[in-house]
N, C-alpha and C positions, 0 to 999 in steps of 0.2 A: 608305611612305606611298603609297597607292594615284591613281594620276592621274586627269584627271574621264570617261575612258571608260572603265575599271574600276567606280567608283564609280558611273555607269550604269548599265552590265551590272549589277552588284550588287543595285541599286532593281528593274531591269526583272523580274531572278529573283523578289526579293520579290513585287512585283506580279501575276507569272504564278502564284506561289504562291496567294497570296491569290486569285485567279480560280480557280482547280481550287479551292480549299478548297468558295467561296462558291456552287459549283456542283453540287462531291458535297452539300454542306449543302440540296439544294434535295429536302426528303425525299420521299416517298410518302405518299399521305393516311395507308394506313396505319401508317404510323409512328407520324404524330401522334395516331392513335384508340389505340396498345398505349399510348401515355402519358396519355390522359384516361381510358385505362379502367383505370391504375392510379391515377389522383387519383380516379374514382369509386367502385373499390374499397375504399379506403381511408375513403370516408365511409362504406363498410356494416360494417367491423370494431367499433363500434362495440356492433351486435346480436347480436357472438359472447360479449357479457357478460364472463366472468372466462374465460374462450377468446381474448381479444381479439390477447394476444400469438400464440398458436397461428394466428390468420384475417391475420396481417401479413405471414407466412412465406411464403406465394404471390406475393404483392406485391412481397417482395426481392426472390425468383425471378425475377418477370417483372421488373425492374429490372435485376439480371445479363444477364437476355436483352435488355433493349435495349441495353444497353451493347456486350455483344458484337456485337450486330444494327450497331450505328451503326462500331462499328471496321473491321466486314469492308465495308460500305459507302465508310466515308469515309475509311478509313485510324488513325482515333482518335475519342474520345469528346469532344466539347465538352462543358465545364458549362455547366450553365443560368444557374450564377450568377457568370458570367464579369465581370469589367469591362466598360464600357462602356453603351450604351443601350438592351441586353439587358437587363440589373439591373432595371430602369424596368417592363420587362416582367413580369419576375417580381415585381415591387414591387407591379404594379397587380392581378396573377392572387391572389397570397397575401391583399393585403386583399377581394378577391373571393369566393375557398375559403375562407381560414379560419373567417368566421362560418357559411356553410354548415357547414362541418365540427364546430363546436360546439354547431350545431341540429341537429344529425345526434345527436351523442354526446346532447345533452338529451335528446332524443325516445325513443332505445335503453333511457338509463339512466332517465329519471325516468317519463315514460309508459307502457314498456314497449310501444308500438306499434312495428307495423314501416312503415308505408307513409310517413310522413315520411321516415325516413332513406333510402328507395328511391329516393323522390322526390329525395332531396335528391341523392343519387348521381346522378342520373340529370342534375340541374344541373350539377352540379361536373364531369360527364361531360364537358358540354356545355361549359363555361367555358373546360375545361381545354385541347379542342380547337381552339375559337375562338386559345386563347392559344398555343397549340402554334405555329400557322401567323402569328400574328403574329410568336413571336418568332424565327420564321427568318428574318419577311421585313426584319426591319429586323439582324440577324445578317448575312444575305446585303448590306445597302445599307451596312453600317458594314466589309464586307472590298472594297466599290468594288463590287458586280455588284445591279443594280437586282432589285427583286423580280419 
C-alpha cells in the first residue's frame, strides 16, 4: 500500500504527463489545413462518378501521413473521437459536413455540375479547419493546460 507521498509523486507524474501531452498537442496551422484538406477532398470524390473508390485512395494516403506526422511529433496518435468534450466537437463539425457532403454527392450525381461540389469543398475546407483548432483547444483545456 503506497503512503500519501508516493501516491503524490504518483498524481505529480500524471500531471506532468498530461502537461507535455497537452503541449506536443498544440499543433502547427499546418497540420490542421492537411486535415481540412482531407475533409475537403473528400467532398470532391464525389465527381470521379463510378471512379469514386479510385479518388478515396489519396485521401487514405494522406490520412497515414497524418498519422505518422502526429506520432513523430507527439509521440502517438490521438483519435478525434476520443472521450470526453472533444466528442462534442466532432458532434458539432459532422452535423456541419455531413449535409455539405451530400450536396456535394447531389450536385456530382444528379446535376452533373462541377462548381457546387468545389464550392462545397472549399466550405467543408473551411469548417473543417475552423474545427481542427477548436478541437485542440478544448483537447489541450480538458489535459489541464489552457489554450
Amino acid at each position: 500500500m503506497p503512503n500519501a507521498a508516493e501516491a503524490r509523486e504518483a498524481l505529480d507524474h500524471i500531471d506532468a504527463s498530461r502537461a507535455r501531452l497537452a503541449r506536443a498537442a498544440d499543433c502547427p496551422p499546418e497540420r490542421h489545413f492537411a486535415f481540412a484538406a482531407l475533409m475537403g477532398g473528400w467532398a470532391l470524390t464525389p465527381l470521379a462518378g463510378a471512379y469514386q473508390p479510385l479518388a478515396l485512395l489519396p485521401l487514405l494516403l494522406g490520412l497515414v501521413l497524418i498519422v505518422r506526422w502526429d506520432r513523430r511529433r507527439m509521440g502517438m496518435f490521438v483519435n478525434g473521437y476520443r472521450r470526453g468534450r472533444t466528442r462534442y466537437v466532432i458532434a458539432a463539425l459532422l452535423l456541419v459536413i455531413m449535409p455539405l457532403y451530400v450536396a456535394s454527392v447531389y450536385f456530382a450525381r444528379e446535376t452533373q455540375l462541377i462548381w457546387p461540389s468545389v464550392s462545397l469543398a472549399g466550405a467543408i475546407t473551411l469548417v473543417a479547419y475552423v474545427g481542427s483548432t477548436i478541437w485542440q483547444r478544448v483537447f489541450r483545456r480538458e489535459l489541464g493546460l489552457g489554450a
